[in-house]
PDB file with one MODEL, atoms N, CA, C and O in Angstrom:
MODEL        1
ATOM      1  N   UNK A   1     110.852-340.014-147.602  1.00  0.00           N
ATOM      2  CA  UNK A   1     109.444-340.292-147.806  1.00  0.00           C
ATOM      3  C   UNK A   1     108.858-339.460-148.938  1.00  0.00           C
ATOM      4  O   UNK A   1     108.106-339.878-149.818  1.00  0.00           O
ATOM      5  N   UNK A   2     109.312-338.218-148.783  1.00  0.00           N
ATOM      6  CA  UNK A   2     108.856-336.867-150.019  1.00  0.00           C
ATOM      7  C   UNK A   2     109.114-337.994-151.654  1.00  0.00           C
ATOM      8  O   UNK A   2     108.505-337.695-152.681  1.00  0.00           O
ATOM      9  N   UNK A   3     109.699-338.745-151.627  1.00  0.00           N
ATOM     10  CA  UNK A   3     110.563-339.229-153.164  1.00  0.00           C
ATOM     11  C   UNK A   3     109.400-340.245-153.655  1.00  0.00           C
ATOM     12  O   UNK A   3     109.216-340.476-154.850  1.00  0.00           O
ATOM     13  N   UNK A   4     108.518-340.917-152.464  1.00  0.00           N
ATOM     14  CA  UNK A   4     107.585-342.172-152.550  1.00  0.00           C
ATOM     15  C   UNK A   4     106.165-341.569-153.619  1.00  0.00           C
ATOM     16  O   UNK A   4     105.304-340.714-153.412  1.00  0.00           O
ATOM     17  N   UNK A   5     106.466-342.562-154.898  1.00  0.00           N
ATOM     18  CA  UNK A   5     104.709-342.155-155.136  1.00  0.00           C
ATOM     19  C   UNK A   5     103.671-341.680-154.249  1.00  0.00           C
ATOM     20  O   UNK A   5     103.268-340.569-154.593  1.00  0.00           O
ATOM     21  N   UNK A   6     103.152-342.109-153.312  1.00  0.00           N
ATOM     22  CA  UNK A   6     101.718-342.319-152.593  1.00  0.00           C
ATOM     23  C   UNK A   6     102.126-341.084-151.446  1.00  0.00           C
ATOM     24  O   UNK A   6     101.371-340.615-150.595  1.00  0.00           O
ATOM     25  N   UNK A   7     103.517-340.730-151.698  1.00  0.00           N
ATOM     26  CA  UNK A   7     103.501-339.416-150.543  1.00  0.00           C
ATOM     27  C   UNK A   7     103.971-338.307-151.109  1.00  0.00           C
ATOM     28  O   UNK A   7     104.462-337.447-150.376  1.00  0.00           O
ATOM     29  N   UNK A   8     103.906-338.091-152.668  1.00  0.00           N
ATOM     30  CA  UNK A   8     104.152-336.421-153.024  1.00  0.00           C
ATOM     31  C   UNK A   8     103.761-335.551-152.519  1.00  0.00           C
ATOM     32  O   UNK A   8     104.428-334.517-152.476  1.00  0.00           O
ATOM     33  N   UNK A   9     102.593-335.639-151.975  1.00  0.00           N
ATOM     34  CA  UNK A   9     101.548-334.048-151.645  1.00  0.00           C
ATOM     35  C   UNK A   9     102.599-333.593-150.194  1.00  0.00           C
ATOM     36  O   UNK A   9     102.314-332.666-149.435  1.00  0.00           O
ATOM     37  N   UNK A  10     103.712-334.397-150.067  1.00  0.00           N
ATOM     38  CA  UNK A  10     104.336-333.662-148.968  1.00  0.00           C
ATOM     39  C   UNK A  10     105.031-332.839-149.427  1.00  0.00           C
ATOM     40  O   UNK A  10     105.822-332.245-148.694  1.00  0.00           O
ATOM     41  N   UNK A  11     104.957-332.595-150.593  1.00  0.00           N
ATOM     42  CA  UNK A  11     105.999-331.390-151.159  1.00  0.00           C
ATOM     43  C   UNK A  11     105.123-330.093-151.501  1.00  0.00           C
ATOM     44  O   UNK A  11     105.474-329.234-152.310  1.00  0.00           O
ATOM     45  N   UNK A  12     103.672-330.075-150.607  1.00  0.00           N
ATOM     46  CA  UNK A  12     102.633-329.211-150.931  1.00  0.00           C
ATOM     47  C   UNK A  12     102.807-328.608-149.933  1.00  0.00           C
ATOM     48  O   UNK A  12     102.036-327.653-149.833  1.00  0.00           O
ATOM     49  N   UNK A  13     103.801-328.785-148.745  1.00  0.00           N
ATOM     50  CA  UNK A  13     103.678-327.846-147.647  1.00  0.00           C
ATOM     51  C   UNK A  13     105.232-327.886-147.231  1.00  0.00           C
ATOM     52  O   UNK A  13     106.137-328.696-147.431  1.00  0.00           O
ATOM     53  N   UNK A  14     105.127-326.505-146.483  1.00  0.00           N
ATOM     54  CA  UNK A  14     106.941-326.531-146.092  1.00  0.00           C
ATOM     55  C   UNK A  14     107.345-327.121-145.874  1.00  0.00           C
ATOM     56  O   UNK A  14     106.899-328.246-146.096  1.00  0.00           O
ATOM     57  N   UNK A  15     108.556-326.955-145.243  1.00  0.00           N
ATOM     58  CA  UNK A  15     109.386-328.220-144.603  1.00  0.00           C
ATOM     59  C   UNK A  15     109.306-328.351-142.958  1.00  0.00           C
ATOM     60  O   UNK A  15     109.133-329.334-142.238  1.00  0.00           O
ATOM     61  N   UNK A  16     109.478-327.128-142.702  1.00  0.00           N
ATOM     62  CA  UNK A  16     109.373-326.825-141.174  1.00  0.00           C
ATOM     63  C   UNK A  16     108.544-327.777-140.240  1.00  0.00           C
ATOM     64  O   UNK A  16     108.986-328.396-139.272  1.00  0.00           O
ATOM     65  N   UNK A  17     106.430-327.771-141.020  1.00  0.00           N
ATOM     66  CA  UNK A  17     105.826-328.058-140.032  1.00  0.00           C
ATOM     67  C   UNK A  17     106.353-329.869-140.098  1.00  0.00           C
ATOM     68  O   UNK A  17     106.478-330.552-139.082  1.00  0.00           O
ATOM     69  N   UNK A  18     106.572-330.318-141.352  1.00  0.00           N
ATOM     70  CA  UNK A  18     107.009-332.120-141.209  1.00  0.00           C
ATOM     71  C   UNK A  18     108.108-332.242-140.362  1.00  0.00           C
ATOM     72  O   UNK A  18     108.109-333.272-139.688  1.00  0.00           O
ATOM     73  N   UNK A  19     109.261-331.300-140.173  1.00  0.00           N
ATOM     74  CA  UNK A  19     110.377-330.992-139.597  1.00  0.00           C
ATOM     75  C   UNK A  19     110.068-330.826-138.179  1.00  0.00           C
ATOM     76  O   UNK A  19     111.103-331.056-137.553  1.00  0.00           O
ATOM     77  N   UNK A  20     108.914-330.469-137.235  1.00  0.00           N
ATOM     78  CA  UNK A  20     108.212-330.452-136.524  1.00  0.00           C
ATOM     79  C   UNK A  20     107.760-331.438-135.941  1.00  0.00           C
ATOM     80  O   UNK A  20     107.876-331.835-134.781  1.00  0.00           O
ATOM     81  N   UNK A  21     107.147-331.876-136.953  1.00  0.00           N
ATOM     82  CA  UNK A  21     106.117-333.188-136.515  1.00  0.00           C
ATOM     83  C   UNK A  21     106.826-334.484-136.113  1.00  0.00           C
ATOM     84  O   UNK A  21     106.375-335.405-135.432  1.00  0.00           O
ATOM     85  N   UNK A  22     108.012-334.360-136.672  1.00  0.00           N
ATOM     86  CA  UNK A  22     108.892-335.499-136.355  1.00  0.00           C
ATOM     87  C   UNK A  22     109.808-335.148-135.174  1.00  0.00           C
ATOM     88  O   UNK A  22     110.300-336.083-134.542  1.00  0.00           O
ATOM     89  N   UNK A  23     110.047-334.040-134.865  1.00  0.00           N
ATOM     90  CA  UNK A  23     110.919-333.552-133.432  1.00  0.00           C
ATOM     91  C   UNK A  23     109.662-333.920-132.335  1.00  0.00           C
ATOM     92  O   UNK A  23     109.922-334.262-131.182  1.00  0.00           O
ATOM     93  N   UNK A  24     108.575-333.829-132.735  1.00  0.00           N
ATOM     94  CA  UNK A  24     107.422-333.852-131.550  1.00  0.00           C
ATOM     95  C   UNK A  24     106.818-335.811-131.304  1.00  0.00           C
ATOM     96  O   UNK A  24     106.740-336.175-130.131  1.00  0.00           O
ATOM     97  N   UNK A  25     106.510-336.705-132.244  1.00  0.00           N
ATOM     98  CA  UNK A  25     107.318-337.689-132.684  1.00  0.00           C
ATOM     99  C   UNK A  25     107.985-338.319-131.750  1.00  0.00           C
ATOM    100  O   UNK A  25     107.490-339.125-130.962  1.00  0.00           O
ATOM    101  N   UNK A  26     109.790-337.789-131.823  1.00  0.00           N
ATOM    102  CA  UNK A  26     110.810-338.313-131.531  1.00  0.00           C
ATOM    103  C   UNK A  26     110.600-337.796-130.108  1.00  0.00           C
ATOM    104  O   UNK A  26     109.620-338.517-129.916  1.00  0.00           O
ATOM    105  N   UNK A  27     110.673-337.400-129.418  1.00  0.00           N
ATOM    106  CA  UNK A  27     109.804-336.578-128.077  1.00  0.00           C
ATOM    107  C   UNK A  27     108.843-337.143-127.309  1.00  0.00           C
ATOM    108  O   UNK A  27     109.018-337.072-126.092  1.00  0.00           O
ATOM    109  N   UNK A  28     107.724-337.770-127.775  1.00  0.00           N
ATOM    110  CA  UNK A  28     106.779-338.579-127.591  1.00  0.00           C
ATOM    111  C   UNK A  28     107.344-340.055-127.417  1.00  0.00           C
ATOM    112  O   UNK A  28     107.039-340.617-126.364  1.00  0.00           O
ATOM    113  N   UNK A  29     107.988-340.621-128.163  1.00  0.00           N
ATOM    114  CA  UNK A  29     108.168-341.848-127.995  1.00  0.00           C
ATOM    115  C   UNK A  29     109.571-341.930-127.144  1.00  0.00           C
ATOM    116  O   UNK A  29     109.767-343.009-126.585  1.00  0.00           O
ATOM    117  N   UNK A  30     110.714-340.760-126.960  1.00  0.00           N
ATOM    118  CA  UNK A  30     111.950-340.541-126.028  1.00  0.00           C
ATOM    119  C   UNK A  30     110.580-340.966-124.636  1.00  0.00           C
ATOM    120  O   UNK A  30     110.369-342.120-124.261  1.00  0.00           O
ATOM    121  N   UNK A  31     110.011-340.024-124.223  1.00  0.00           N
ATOM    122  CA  UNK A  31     109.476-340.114-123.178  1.00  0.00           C
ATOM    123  C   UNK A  31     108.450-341.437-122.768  1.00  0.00           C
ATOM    124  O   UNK A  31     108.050-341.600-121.615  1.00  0.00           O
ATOM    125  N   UNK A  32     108.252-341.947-123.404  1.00  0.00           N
ATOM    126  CA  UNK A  32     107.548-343.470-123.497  1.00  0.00           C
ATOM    127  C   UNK A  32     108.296-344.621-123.185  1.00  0.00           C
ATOM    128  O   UNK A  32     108.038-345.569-122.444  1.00  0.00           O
ATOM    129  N   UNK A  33     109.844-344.209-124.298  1.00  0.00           N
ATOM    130  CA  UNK A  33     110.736-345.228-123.618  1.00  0.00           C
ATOM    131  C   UNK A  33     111.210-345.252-122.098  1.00  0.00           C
ATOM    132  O   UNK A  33     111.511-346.254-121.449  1.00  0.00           O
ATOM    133  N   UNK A  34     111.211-344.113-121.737  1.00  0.00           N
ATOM    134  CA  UNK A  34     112.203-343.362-120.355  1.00  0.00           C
ATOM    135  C   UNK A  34     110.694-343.896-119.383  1.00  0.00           C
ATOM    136  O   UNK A  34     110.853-343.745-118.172  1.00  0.00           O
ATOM    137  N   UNK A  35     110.011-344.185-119.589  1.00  0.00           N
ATOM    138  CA  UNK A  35     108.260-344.461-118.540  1.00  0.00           C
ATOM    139  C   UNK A  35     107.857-342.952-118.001  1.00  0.00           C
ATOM    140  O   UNK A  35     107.113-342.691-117.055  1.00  0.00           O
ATOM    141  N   UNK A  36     108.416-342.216-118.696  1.00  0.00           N
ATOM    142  CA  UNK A  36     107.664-340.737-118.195  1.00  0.00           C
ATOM    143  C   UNK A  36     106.011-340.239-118.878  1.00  0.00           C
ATOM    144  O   UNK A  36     105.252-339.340-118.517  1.00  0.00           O
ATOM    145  N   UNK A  37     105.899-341.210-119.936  1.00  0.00           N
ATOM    146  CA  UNK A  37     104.259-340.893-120.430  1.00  0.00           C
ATOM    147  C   UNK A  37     104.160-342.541-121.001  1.00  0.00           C
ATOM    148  O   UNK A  37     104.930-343.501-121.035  1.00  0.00           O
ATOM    149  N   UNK A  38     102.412-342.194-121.522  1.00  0.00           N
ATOM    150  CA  UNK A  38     102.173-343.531-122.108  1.00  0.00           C
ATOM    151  C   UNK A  38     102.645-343.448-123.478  1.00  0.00           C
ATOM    152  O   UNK A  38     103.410-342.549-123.825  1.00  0.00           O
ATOM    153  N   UNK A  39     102.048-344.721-124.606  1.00  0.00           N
ATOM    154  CA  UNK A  39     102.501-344.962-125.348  1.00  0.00           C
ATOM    155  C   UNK A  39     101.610-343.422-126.479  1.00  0.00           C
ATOM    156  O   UNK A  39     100.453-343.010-126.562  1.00  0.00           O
ATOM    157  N   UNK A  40     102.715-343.091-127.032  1.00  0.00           N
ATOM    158  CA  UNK A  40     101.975-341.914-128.132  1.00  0.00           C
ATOM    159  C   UNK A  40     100.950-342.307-128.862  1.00  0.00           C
ATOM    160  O   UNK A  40     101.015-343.261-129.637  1.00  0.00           O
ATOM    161  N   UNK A  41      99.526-341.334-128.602  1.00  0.00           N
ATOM    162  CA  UNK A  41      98.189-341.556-129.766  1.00  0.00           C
ATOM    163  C   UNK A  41      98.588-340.539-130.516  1.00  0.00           C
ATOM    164  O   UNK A  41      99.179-339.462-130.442  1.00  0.00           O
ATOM    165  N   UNK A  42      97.813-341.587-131.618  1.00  0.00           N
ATOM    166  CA  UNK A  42      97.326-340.568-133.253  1.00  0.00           C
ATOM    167  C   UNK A  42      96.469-339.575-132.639  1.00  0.00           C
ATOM    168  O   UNK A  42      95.653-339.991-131.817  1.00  0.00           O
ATOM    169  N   UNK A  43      96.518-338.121-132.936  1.00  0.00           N
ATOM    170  CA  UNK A  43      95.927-336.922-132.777  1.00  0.00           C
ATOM    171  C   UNK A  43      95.039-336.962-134.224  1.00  0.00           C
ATOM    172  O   UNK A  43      95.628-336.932-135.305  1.00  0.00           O
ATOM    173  N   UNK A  44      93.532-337.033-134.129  1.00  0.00           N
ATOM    174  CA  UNK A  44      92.850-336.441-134.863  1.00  0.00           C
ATOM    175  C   UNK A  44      92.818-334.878-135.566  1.00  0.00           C
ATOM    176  O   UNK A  44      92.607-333.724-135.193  1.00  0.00           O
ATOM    177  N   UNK A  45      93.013-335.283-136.274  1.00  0.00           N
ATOM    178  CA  UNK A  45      92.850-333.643-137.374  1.00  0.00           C
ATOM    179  C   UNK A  45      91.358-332.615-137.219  1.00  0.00           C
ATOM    180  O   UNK A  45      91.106-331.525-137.733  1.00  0.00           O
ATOM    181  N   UNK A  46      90.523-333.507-136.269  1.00  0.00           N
ATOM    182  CA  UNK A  46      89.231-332.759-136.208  1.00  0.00           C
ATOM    183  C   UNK A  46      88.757-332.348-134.891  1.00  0.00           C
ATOM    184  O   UNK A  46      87.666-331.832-134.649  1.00  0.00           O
ATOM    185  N   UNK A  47      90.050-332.736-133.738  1.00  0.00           N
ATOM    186  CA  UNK A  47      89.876-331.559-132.822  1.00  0.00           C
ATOM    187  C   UNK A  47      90.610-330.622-132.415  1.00  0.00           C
ATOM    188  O   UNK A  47      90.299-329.565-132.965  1.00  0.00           O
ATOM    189  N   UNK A  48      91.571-330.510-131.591  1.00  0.00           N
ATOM    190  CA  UNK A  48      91.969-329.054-131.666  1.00  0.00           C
ATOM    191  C   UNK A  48      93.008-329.346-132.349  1.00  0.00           C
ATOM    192  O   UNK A  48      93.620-330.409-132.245  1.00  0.00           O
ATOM    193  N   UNK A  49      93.474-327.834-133.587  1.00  0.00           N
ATOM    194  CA  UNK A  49      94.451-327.955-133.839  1.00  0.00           C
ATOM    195  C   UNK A  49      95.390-326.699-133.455  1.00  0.00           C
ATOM    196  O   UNK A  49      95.043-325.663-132.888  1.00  0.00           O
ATOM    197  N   UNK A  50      96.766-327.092-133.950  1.00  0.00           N
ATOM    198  CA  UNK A  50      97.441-325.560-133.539  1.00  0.00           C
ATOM    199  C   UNK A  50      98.449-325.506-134.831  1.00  0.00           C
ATOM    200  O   UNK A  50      98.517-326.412-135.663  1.00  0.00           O
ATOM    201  N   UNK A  51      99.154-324.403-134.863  1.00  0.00           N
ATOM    202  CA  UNK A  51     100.494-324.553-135.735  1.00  0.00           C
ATOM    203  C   UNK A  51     101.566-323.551-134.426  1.00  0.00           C
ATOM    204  O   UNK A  51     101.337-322.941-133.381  1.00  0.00           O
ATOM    205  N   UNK A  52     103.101-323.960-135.515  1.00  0.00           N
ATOM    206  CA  UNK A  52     104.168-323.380-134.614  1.00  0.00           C
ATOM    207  C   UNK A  52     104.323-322.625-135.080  1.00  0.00           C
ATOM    208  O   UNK A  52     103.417-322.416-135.887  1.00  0.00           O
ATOM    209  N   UNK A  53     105.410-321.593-135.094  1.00  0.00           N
ATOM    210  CA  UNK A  53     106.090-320.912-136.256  1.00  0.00           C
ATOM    211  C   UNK A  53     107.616-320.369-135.581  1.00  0.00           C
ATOM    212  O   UNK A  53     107.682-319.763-134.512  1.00  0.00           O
ATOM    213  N   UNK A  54     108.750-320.702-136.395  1.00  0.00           N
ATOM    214  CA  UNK A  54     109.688-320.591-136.104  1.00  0.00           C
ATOM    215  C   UNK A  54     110.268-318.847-135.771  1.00  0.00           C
ATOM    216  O   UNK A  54     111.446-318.553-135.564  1.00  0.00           O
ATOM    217  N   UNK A  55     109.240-317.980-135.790  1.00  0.00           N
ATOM    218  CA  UNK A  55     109.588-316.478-136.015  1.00  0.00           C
ATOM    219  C   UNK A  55     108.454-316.117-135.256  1.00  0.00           C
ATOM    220  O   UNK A  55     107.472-316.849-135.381  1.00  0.00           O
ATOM    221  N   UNK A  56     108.374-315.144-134.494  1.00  0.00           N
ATOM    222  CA  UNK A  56     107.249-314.955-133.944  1.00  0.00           C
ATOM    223  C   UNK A  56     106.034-314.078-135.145  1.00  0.00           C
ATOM    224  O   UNK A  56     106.336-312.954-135.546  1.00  0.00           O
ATOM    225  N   UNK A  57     105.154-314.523-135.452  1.00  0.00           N
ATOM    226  CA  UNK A  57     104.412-314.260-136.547  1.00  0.00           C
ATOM    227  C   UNK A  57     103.225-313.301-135.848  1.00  0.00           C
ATOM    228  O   UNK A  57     103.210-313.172-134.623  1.00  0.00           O
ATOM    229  N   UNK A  58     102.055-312.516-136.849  1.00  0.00           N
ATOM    230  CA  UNK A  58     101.093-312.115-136.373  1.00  0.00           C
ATOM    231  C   UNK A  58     100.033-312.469-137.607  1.00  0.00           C
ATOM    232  O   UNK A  58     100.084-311.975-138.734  1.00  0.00           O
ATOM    233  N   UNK A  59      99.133-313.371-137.165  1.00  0.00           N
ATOM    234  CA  UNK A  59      97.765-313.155-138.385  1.00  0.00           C
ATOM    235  C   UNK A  59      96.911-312.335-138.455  1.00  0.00           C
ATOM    236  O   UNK A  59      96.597-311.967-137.323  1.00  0.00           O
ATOM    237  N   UNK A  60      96.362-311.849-139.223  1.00  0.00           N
ATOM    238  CA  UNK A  60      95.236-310.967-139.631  1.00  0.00           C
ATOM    239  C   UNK A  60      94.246-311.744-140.795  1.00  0.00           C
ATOM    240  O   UNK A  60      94.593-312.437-141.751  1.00  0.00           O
ATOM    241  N   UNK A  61      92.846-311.346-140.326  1.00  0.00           N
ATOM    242  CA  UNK A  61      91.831-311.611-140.269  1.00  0.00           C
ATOM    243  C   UNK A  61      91.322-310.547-141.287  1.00  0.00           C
ATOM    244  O   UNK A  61      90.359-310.010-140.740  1.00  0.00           O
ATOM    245  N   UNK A  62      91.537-309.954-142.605  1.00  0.00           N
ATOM    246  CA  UNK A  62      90.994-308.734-143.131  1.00  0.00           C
ATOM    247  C   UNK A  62      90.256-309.054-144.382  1.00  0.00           C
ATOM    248  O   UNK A  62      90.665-309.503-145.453  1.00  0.00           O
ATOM    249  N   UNK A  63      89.455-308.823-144.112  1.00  0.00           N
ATOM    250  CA  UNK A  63      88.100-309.015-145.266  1.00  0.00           C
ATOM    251  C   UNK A  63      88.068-310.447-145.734  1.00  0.00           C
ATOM    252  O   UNK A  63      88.189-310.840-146.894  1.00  0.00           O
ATOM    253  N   UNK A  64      87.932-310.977-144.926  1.00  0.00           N
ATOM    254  CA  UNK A  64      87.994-312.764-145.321  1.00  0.00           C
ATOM    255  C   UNK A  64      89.242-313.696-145.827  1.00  0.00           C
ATOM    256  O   UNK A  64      89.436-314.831-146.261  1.00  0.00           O
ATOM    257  N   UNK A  65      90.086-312.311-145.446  1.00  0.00           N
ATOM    258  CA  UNK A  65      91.782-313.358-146.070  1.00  0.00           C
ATOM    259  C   UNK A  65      92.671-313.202-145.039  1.00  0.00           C
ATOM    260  O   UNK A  65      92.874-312.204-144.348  1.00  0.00           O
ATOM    261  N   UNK A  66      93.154-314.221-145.005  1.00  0.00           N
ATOM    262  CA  UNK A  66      94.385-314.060-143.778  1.00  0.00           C
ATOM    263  C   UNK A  66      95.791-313.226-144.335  1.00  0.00           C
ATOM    264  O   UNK A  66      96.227-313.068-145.475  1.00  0.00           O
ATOM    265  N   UNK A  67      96.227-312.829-143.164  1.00  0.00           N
ATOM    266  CA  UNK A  67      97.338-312.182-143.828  1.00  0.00           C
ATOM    267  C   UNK A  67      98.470-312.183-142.642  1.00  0.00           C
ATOM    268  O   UNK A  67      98.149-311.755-141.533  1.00  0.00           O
ATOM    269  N   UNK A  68      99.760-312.653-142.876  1.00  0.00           N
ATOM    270  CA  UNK A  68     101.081-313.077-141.766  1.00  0.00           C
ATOM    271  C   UNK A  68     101.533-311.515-141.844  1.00  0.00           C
ATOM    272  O   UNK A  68     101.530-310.700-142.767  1.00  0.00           O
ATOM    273  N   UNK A  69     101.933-311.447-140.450  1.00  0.00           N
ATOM    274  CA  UNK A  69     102.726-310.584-140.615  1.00  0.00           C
ATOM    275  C   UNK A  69     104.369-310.904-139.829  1.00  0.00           C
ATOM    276  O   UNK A  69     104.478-311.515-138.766  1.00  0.00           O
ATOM    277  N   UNK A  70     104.894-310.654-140.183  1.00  0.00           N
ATOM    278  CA  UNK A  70     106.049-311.563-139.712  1.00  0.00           C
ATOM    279  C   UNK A  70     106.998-310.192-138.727  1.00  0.00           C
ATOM    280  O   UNK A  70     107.516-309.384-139.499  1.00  0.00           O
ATOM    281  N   UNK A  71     107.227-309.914-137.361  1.00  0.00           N
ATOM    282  CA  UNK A  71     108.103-308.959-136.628  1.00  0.00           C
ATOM    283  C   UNK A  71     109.514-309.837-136.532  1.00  0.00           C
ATOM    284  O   UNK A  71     109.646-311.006-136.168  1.00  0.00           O
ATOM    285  N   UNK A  72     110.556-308.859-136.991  1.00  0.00           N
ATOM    286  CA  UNK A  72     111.778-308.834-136.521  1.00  0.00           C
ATOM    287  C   UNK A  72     111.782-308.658-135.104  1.00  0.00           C
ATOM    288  O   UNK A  72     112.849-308.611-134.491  1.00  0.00           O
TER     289      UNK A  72
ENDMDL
END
C-alpha cells in the first residue's frame, strides 16, 4: 500500500503502529468469523485514543515538549 500514489504519507510514520493496526484488524475480524464479537467498527480518531509501544516507554511533559524516555 506504502508504494500507491494516494497513500505515501504512510511513510510519515513508523512501521510498528501500521504493523499494529493490522494485527488488531486481523484479530477483530478472526473473532467475528469464530461468532465471538460483532462485525468490526471504524474507530473515530476523535474519541479516545491510545498508542502501544513495543518497549516499555516513559513520556515527559517538560516545558511544553514531550520527551520518551525509553527503560531497558
Amino acid at each position: 500500500m506504502k508504494e500507491e500514489a494516494e497513500t505515501k504519507f504512510l511513510y510519515e510514520v513508523a512501521c510498528v503502529p501500521l504493523q499494529q493496526c493490522l494485527r488488531h484488524q486481523r484479530a477483530a475480524f478472526k473473532n467475528f468469523l469464530e461468532s465471538r464479537a460483532n462485525y468490526p467498527r471504524f474507530r473515530s480518531k476523535h474519541k479516545h485514543q491510545s498508542a502501544e509501544f513495543t518497549r516499555l516507554a516513559l513520556l515527559h511533559l517538560r516545558m511544553g515538549h514531550w520527551r520518551v524516555s525509553v527503560a531497558s
